[in-house]
C-alpha positions in Angstrom: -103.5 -84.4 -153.7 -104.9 -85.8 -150.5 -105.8 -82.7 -148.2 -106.8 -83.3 -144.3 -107.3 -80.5 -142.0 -107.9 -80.7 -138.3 -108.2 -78.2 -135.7 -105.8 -78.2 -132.4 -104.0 -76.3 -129.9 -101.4 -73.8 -130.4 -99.9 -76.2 -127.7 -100.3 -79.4 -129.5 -99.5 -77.6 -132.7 -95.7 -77.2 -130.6 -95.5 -80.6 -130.1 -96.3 -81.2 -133.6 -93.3 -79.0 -134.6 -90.8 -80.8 -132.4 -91.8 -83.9 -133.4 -91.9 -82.9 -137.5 -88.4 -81.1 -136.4 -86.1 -83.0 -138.6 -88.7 -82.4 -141.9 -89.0 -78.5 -141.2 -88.5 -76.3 -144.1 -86.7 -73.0 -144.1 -89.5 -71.0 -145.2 -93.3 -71.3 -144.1 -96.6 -69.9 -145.8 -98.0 -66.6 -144.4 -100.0 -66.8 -141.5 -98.4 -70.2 -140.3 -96.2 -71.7 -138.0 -94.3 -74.4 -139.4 -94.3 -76.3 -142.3 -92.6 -80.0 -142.5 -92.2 -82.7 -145.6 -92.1 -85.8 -144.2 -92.2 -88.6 -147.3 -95.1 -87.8 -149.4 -97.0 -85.9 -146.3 -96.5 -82.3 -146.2 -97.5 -80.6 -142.8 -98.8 -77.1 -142.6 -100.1 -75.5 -139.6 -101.7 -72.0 -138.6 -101.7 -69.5 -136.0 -105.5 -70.3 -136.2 -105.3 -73.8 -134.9 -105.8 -75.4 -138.0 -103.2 -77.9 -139.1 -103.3 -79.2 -143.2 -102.2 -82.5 -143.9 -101.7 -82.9 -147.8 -99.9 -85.9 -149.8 -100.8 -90.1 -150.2 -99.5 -90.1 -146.1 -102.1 -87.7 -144.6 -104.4 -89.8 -143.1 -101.6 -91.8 -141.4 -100.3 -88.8 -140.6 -103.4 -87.4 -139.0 -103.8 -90.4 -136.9 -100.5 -90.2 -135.4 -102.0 -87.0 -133.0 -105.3 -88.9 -131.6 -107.8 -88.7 -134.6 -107.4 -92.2 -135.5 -110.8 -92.5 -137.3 -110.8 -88.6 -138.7 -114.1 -88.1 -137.0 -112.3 -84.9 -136.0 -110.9 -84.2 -139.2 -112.2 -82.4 -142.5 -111.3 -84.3 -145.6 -111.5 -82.0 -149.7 -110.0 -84.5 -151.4 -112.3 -86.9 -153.6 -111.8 -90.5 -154.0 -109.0 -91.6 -156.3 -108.6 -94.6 -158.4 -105.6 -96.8 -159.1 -105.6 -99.6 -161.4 -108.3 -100.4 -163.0 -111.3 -97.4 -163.3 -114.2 -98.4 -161.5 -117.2 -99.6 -163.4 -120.0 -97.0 -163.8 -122.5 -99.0 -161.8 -120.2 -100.3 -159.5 -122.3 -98.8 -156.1 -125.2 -101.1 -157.2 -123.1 -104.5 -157.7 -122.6 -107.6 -155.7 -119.4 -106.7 -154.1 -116.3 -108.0 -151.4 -115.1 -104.8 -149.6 -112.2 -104.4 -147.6 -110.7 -101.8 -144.7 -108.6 -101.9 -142.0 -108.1 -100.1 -138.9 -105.2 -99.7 -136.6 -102.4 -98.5 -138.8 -102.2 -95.1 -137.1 -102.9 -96.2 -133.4 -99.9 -97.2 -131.5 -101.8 -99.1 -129.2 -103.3 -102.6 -130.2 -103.2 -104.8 -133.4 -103.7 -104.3 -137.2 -107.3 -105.3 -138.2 -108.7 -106.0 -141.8 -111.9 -107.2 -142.8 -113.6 -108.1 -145.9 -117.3 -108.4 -146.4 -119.8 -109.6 -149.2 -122.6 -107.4 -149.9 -124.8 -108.8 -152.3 -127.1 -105.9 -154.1 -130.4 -106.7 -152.9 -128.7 -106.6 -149.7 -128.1 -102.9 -150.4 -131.0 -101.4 -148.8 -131.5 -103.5 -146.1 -127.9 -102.4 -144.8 -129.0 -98.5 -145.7 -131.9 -99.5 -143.2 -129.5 -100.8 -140.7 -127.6 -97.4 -140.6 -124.3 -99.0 -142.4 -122.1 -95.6 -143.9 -118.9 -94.3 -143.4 -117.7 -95.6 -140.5 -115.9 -92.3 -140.0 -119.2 -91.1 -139.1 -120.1 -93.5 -136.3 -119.7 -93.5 -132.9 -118.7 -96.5 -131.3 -121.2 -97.0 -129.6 -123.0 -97.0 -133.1 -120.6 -99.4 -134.6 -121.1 -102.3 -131.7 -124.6 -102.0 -132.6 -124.3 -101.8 -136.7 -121.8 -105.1 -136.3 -123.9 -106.9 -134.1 -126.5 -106.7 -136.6 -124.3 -107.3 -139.2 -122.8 -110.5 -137.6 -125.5 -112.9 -138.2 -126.2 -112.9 -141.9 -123.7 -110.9 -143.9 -120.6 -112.6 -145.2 -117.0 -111.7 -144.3 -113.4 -112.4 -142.9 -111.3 -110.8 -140.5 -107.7 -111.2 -139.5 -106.1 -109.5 -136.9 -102.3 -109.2 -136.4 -101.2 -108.8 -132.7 -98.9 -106.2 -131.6 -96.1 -109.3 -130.9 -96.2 -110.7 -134.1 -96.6 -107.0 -135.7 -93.5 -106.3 -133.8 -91.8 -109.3 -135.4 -92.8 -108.6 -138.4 -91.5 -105.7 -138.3 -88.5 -106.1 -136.9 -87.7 -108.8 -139.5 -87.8 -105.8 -142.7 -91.4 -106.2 -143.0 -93.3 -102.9 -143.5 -96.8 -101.9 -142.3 -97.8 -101.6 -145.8 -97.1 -104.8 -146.9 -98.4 -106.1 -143.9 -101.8 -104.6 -144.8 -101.5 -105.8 -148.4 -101.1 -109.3 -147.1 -103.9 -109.2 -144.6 -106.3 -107.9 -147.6 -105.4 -110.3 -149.6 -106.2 -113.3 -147.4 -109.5 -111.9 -146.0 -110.2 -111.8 -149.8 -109.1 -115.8 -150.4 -110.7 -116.3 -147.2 -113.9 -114.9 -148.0 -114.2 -115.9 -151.4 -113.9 -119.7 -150.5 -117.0 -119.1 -148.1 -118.8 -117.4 -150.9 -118.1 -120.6 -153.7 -119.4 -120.9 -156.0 -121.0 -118.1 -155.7 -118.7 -115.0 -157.0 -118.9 -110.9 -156.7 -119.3 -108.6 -159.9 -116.0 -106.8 -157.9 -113.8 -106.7 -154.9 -113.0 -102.9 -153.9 -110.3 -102.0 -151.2 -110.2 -99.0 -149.5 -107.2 -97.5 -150.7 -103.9 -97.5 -148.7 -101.6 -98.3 -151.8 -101.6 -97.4 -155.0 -102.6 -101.1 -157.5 -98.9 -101.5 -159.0 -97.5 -100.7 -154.6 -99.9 -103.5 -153.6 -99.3 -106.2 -156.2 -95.5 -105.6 -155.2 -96.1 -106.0 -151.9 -98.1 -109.4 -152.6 -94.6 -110.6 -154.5 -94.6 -114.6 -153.5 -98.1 -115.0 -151.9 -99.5 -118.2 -153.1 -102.6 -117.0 -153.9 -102.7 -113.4 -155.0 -106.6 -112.1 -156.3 -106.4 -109.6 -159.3 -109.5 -110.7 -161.1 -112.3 -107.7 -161.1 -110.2 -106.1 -158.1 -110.3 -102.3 -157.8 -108.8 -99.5 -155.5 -109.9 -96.6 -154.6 -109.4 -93.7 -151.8 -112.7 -93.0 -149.9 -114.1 -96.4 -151.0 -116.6 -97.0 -148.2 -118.8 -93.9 -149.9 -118.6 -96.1 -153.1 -119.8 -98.9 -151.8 -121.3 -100.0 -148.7 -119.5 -103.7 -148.5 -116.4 -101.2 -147.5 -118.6 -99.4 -144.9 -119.7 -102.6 -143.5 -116.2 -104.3 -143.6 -115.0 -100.8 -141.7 -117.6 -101.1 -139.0 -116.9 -104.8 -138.6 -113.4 -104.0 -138.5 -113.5 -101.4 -135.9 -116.3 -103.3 -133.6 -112.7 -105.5 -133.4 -110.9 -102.8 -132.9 -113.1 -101.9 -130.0 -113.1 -105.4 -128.5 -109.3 -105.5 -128.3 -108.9 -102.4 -126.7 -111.6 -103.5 -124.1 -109.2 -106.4 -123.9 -106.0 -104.4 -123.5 -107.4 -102.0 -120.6 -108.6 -104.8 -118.7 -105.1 -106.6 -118.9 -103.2 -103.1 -118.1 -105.9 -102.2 -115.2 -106.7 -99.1 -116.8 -107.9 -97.3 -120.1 -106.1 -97.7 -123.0 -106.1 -94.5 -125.8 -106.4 -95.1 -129.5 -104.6 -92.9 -131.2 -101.0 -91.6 -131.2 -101.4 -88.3 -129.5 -100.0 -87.4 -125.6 -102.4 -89.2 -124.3 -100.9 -92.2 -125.3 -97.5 -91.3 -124.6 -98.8 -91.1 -121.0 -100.6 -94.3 -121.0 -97.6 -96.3 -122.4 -95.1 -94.6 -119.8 -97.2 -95.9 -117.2 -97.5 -99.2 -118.5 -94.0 -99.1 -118.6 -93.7 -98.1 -114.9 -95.7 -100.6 -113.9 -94.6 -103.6 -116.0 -91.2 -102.4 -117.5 -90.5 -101.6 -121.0 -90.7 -105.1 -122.4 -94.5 -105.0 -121.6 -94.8 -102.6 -124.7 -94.3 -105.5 -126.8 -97.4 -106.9 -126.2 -99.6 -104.0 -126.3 -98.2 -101.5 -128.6 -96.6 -100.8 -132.4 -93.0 -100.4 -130.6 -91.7 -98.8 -134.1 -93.4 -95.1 -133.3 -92.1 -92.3 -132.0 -94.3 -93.1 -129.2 -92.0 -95.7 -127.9 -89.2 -93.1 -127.2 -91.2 -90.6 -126.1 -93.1 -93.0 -123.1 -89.3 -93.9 -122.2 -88.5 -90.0 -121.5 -91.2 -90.1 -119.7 -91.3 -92.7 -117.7 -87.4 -91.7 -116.8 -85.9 -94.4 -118.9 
């Protein structure tokens, strides 16, 4: 089982409670203060401060109070594999990786990336500091993708906040939004590549193999030839690493892009802070601004409107 652990406030760790209130359970664990099961995600948290996230849903989860890339969290799980079992040698192949970024953050759009990392490229992109992106400032990443840009292979899709929200709105979960956008940066990349092909194409995990073909059900063009998925993928292989970090650097630039149209600094995240951002977007600009710049489907969305006195 996934297991995430940050450390908080016994302040934020009351805010947490509220908002986990309908998922509460009866009885907590010694030493804590509530515990919640919210879909697959179960939520523990201490008098210490500390706050456990365990189930397929933590990371999500975790990113829904301001952590969106975990560099504040501690993750004990280890990588887990669905589908197919990774080959042994699979670190050292020619291989498509692909993340995304922007599933947790209520603030800007849903971002995947795929890139082609040959392996003689390998240690050239060890020299160019590409790892975990968890690991990486952001400052770090605009530099790492900027180098990147030039010479490595990939595709990139990113999904707006008003066609998320249309999306959406229509029935269409995040997940198989995700799923989709995988996929095409896969077909997308692929056709650059011809006829040259990868020994494999890894995705970070966000769905188990059989939850992501189903979510694929009447794509044209769905990719299942030497695909594989696993949790934790970018320390497998650095084609993940680099497709995270070229993911993000997008990530960055849209927020850049957001704060300069809403005149002041947008949060990622989906902590207070943004609550407070978005209700003052909203007094500003009205509710119906949220459209454009935000996942109106979270809590957040309610919250901003208390806020704001709406």
């Amino acid at each position: 089982m996934a297991n995430t652990v940050i450390q908080t406030t016994i302040e934020e760790i009351k805010k947490m409670k509220e908002h986990y209130r309908p998922y509460l359970s009866e009885k907590n664990p010694p030493g804590s203060i509530f515990l919640a099961r919210k879909d697959s995600c179960v939520i523990t948290s201490y008098k210490s401060g500390k706050v456990m996230f365990q189930g397929a849903g933590s990371e999500e989860e975790v990113k829904k109070w301001g952590i969106s890339d975990l560099n504040q969290a501690t993750s004990t799980a280890s990588p887990k594999v669905s589908g197919m079992p990774l080959p042994d040698n699979i670190s050292t192949m020619s291989v498509i990786g692909s993340d995304e970024v922007g599933k947790g953050d209520y603030f800007g759009p849903l971002i995947v990336a795929a890139a082609y990392v040959k392996a003689d490229q390998i240690p050239l992109l060890k020299e160019l500091g590409v790892k975990d992106s968890k690991n990486l400032t952001d400052s770090q990443i605009v530099i790492i993708a900027k180098d990147l840009l030039p010479f490595l292979p990939y595709s990139l899709l990113k999904l707006n906040n008003p066609k998320y929200n249309k999306l959406q709105a229509s029935g269409m979960t995040q997940g198989k939004m995700t799923a989709i956008l995988h996929n095409q940066t896969h077909n997308h990349l692929l056709e650059k590549i011809s006829p040259e092909k990868p020994d494999a194409i890894l995705v970070d995990q966000f769905a188990q193999a059989p939850v992501y073909y189903k979510h694929l059900k009447g794509q044209k063009k769905v990719q299942r030839e030497k695909i594989y998925f696993s949790t934790k993928a970018e320390s497998i292989h650095l084609a993940v690493a680099a497709a995270s970090i070229l993911a993000r650097y997008a990530f960055i630039r849209s927020f850049e892009d957001l704060s300069k149209n809403a005149g002041f600094t947008i949060p990622k995240g989906a902590g207070a802070k943004v609550d407070q951002a978005a209700a003052r977007l909203i007094k500003g600009r009205g509710a119906a601004a949220l459209n454009e710049f935000t996942k109106l489907h979270f809590a957040n969305t309610g919250k901003a409107k208390k806020i704001a006195g709406i």
